[in-house]
C-alpha positions as CSV (number, residue, x, y, z in Angstrom):
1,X,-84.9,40.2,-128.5
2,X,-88.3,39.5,-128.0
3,X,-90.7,36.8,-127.4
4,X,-94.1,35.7,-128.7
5,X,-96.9,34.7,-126.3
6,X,-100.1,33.4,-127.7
7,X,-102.0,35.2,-125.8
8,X,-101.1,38.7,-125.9
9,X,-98.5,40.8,-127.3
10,X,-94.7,39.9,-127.7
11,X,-92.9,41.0,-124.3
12,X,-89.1,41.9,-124.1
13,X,-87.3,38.9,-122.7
14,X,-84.7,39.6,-119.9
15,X,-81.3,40.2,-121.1
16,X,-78.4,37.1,-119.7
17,X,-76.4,38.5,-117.4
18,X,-78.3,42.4,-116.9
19,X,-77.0,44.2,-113.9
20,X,-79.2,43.8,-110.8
21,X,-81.0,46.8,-110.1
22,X,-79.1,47.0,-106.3
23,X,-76.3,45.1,-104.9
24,X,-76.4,42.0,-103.3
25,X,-74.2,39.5,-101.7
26,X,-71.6,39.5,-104.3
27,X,-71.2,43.2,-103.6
28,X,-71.4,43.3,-100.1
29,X,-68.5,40.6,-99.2
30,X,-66.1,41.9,-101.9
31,X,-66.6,45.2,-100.4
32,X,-66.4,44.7,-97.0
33,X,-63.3,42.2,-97.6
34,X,-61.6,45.0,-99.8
35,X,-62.0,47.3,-96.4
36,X,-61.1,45.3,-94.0
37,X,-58.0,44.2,-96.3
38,X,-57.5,48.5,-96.1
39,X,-57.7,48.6,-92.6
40,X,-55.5,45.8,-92.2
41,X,-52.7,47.8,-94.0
42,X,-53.3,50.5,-91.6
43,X,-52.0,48.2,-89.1
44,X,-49.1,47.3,-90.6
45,X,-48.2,50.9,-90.7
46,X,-48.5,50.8,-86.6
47,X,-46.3,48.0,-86.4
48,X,-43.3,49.7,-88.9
49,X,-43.4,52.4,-86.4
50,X,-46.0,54.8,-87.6
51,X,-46.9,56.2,-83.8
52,X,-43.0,57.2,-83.6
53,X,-43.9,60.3,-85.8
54,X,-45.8,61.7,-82.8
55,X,-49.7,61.5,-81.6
56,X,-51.1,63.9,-84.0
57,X,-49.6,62.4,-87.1
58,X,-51.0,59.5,-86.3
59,X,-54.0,60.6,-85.2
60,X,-54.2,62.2,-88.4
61,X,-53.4,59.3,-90.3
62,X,-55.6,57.0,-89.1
63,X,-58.4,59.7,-89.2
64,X,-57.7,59.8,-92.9
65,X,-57.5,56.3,-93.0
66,X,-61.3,55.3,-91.7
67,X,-62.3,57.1,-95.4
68,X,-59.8,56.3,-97.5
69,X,-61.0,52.4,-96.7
70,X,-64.3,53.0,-96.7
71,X,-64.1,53.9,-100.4
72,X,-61.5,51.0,-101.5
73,X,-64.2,49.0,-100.2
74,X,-67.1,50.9,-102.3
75,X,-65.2,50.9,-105.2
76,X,-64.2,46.8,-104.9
77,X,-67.8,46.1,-104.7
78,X,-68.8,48.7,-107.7
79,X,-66.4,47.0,-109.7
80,X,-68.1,43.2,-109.5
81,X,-70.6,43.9,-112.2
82,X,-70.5,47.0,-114.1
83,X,-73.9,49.3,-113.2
84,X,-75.1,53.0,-112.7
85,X,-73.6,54.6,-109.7
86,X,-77.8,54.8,-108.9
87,X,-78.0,51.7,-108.0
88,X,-76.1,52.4,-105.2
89,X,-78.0,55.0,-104.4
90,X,-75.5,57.7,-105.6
91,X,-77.8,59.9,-107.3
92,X,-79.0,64.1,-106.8
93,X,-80.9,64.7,-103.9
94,X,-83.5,67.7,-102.7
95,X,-82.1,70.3,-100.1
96,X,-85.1,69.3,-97.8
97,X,-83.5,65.9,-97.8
98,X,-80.4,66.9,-96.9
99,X,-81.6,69.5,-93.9
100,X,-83.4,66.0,-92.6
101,X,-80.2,64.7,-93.0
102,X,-78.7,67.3,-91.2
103,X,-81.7,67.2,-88.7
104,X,-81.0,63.1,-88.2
105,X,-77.7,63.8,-87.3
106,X,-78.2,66.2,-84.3
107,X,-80.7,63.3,-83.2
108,X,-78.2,60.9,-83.6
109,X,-75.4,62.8,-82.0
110,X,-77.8,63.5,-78.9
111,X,-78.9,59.6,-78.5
112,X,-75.7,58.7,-78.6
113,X,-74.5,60.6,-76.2
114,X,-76.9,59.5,-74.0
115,X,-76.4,56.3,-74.5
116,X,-72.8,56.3,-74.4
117,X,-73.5,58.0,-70.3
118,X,-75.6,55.8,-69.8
119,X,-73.7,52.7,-70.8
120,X,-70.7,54.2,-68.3
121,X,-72.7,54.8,-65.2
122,X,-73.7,51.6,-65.7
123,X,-70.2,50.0,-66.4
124,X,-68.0,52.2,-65.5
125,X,-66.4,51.3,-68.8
126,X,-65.0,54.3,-70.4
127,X,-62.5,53.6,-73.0
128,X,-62.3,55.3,-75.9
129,X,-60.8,53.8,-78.8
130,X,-61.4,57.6,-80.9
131,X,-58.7,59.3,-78.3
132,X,-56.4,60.2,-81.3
133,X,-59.0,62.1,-83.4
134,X,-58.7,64.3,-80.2
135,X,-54.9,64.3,-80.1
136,X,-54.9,65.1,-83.9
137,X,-57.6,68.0,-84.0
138,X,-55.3,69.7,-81.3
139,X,-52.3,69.8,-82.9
140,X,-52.7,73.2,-83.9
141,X,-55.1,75.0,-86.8
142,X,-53.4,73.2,-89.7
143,X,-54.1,69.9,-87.7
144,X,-57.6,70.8,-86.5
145,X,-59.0,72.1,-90.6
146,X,-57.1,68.4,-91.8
147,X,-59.0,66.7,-88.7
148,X,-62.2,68.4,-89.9
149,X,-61.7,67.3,-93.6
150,X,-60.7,64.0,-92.5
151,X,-63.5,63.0,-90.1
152,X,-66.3,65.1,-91.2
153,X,-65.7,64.9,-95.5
154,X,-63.6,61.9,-96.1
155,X,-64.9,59.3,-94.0
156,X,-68.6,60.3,-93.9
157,X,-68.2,59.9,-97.7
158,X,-66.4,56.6,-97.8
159,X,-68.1,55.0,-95.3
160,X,-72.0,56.1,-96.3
161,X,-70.9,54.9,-100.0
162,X,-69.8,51.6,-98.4
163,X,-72.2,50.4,-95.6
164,X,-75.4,52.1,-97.1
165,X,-74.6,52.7,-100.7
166,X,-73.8,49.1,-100.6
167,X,-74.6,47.2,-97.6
168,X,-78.0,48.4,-96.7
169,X,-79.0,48.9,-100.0
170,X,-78.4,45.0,-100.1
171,X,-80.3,44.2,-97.4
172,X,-83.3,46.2,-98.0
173,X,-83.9,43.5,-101.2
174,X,-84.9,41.4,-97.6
175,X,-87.4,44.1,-96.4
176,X,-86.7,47.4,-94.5
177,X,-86.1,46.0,-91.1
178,X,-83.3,43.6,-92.2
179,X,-82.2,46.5,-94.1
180,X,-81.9,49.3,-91.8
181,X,-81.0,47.3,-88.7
182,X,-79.0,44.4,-90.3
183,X,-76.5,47.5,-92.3
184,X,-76.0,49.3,-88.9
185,X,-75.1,46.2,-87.2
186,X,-72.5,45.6,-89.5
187,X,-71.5,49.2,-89.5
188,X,-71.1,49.3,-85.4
189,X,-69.3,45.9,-85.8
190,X,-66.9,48.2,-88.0
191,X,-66.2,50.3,-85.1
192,X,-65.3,47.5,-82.9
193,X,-66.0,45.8,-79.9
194,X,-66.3,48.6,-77.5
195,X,-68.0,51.8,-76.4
196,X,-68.2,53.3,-79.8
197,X,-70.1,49.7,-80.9
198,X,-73.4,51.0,-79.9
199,X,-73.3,55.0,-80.9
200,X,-72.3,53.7,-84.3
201,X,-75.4,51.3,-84.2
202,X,-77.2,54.6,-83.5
203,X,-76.0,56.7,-86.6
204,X,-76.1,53.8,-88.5
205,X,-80.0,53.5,-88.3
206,X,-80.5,57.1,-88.6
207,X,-78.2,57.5,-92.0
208,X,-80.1,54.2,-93.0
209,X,-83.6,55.2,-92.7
210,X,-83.3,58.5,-94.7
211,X,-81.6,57.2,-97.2
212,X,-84.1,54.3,-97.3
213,X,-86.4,57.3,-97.6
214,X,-84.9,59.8,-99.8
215,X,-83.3,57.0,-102.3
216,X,-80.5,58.8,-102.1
217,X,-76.9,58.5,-99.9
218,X,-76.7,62.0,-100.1
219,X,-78.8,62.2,-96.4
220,X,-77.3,59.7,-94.7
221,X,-73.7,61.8,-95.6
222,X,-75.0,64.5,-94.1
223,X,-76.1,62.8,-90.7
224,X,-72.1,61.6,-90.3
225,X,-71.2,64.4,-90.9
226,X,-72.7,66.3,-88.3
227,X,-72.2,63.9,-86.1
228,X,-68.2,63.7,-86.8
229,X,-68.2,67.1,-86.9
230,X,-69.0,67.4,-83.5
231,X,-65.5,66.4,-82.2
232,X,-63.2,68.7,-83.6
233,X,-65.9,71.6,-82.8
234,X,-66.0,70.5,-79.2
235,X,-61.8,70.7,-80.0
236,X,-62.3,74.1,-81.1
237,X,-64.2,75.2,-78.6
238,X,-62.9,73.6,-75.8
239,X,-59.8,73.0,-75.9
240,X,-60.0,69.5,-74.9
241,X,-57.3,67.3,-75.4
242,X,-59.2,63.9,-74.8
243,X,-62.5,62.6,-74.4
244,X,-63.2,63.6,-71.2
């Protein structure tokens, strides 16, 4: 359909009801609703007895779990209006990209764990609410490669395509800042109120940025996954059955 101007040529007018070219609000409650909803189910699980089945099965579970929610919230908020999985920024990437990815993440992981020190020297507050990913990666080799594909392909995955493919990407219609920062605050709110609240606000803004950069969730995958990764190498390595 078009339309005539009288003073120049006859200009394509916008279609009713045409896809936004990003999310938006619709998007971003349906989405994190459809999550929390997920997570929420988890928790019935815990309270039928799921923890009777032994530390590592649940460790594994719940592991699974944090990816598994992450995309029943992606694919809610996809399925709100009908669009190119682009617009979420689902789209092929450059290897350079992803080795900054890759590179993001080792600064991520090293901030964080900074920070994290710092925060309990300060506090003294040392809680960590991740203590089963621990218990499940050593449960043996079968345990440890399902902790591995759990933490550091499932969830990276599901959350990225939730709280950047959709949450920042959002946000960033209100500028870079409100994008960047205002997605990994609601990421690290995710995570809960507690020591892993502020590492998560960490990653967050590094995933954020280079996908902001690259236009593509692709990088921000690969900086949670190194960064998840780093638990059941240290697992592996170690042979540390806990955070400390």
């Amino acid at each position: 359909m078009y339309t005539a101007r009288p003073d120049g040529p006859r200009r394509r007018a916008p279609v009713s009801g045409a896809s936004p070219t990003r999310p938006g609000r619709p998007e971003i409650a349906v989405g994190l609703l459809a999550m929390t909803g997920a997570v929420a189910l988890l928790m019935v699980f815990g309270l039928l007895g799921l923890p009777d089945a032994g530390p590592v099965v649940y460790g594994l579970v719940v592991a699974a779990w944090s990816g598994v929610a992450g995309l029943v919230g992606f694919a809610a908020a996809a399925a709100v209006r009908i669009r190119s999985l682009g617009a979420f920024g689902i789209r092929r990437t450059t290897w350079r990209w992803m080795l900054i990815g890759a590179a993001g993440g080792v600064v991520a992981l090293v901030a964080k764990g900074a920070l994290i020190l710092a925060i309990t020297a300060l506090t003294g507050f040392d809680s960590n609410p991740q203590g089963l990913y621990y218990e499940a990666a050593g449960g043996g080799p079968v345990a440890l490669v399902l902790t591995v594909l759990f933490l550091s392909v499932l969830t990276p995955v599901g959350e990225e395509f939730l709280f950047r493919g959709v949450v920042t990407n959002a946000l960033l219609r209100h500028g870079p800042l409100v994008g960047v920062l205002g997605g990994s605050a609601v990421f690290a709110l995710f995570h809960g109120i507690n020591i892993i609240l502020p590492a998560a606000f960490v990653v967050g803004v590094v995933a954020a940025e280079v996908m902001r950069r690259s236009g593509s969730v692709w990088p921000a995958v690969a900086v949670h996954v190194v960064n998840n990764l780093a638990l059941p190498l240290l697992v592996l390595l170690t042979g540390a059955a806990g955070p400390g």
